[in-house]
C-alpha positions in Angstrom: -9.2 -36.5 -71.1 -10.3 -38.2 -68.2 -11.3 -36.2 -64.5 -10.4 -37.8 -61.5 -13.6 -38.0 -58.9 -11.9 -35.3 -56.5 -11.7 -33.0 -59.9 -15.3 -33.7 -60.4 -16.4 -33.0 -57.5 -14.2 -29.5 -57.2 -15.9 -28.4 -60.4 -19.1 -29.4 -58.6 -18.6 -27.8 -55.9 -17.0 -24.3 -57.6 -20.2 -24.4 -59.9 -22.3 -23.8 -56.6 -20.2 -21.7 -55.4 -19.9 -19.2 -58.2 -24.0 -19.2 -58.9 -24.4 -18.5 -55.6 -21.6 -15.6 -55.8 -23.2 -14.0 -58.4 -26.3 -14.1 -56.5 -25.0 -12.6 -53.4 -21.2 -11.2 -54.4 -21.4 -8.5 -51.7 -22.1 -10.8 -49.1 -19.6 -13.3 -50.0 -16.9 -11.3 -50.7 -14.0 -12.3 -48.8 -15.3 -15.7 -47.6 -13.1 -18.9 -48.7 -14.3 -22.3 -49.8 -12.6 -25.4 -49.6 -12.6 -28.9 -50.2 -11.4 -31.6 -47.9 -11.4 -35.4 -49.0 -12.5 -36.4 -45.0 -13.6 -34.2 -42.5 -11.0 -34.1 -39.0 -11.4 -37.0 -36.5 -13.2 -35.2 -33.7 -15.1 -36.8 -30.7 -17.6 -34.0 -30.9 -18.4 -31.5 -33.4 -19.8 -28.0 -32.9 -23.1 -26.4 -34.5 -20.9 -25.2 -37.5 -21.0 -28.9 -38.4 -23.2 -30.1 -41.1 -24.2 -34.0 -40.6 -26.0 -36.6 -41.7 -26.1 -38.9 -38.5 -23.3 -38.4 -37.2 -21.1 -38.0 -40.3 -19.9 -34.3 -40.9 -20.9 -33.3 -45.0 -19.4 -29.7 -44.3 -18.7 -27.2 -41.8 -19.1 -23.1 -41.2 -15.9 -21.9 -39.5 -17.1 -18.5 -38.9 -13.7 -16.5 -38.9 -12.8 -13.6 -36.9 -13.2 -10.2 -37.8 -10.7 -7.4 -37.3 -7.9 -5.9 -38.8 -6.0 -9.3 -38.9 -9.1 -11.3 -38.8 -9.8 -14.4 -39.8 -12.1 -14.7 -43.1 -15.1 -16.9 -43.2 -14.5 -20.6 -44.6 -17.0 -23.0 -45.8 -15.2 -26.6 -45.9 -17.1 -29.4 -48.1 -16.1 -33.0 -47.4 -15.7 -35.2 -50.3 -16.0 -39.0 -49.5 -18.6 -38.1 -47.1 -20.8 -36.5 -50.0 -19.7 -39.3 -52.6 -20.6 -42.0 -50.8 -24.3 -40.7 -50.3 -24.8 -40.1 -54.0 -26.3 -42.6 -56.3 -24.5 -41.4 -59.5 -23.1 -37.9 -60.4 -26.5 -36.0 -61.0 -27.1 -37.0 -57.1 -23.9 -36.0 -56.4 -24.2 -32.4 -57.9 -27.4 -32.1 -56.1 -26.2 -33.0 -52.8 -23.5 -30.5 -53.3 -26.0 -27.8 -54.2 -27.9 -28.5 -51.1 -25.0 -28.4 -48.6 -23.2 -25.6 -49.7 -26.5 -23.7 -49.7 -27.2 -24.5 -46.4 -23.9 -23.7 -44.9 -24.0 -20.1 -47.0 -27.2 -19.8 -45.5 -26.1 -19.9 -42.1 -23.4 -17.7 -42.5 -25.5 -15.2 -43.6 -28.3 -16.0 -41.1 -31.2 -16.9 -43.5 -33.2 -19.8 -44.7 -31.8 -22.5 -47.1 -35.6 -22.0 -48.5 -34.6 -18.5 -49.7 -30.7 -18.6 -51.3 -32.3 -21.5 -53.6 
């Protein structure tokens, strides 16, 4: 049966997410992940923003805490990430690396150490 590339890349990115998850479940609990074929059409984007120039790869919205808080959300762009792999090994990579990075700022520690 044949994936679609946005299939693909969800199971890439829910691999990541569920190593890392197992790595760190207590410190994840409660925070969402999402996909999102294009990031928003901003002018400028905040610090939450992962980029590559000027192109956003994923972003850290924070959430608010509190008895109706919001939860924490880590949203991965698609086309963005596709278009900068080579084939789908890159791809998988360049997922690893950028979910990594924005579970490493939620949680306030080096990229270097959740590897």
């Amino acid at each position: 049966m044949s994936r679609t590339k946005a299939e693909v890349f969800d199971d890439l990115v829910l691999d990541t997410v569920e190593g890392l998850e197992r790595r760190y479940a207590k410190e994840l609990a409660g925070v969402e992940f999402a996909v999102e074929d294009v990031p928003p059409d901003l002018n400028v984007y905040d610090s939450d923003v992962l980029e590559d120039g000027s192109v956003p790869l994923a972003r850290l919205l924070p959430g608010r805490p509190g008895r109706h808080g919001v939860p924490p959300r880590i949203v991965v762009y698609r086309r963005p990430l596709e278009f900068r792999a080579g084939d789908r090994d890159d791809l998988a990579e360049l997922v690893r690396d950028v979910v990594v990075e924005q579970v490493a700022n939620l949680l306030g520690m080096s990229p270097d150490d959740i590897q």
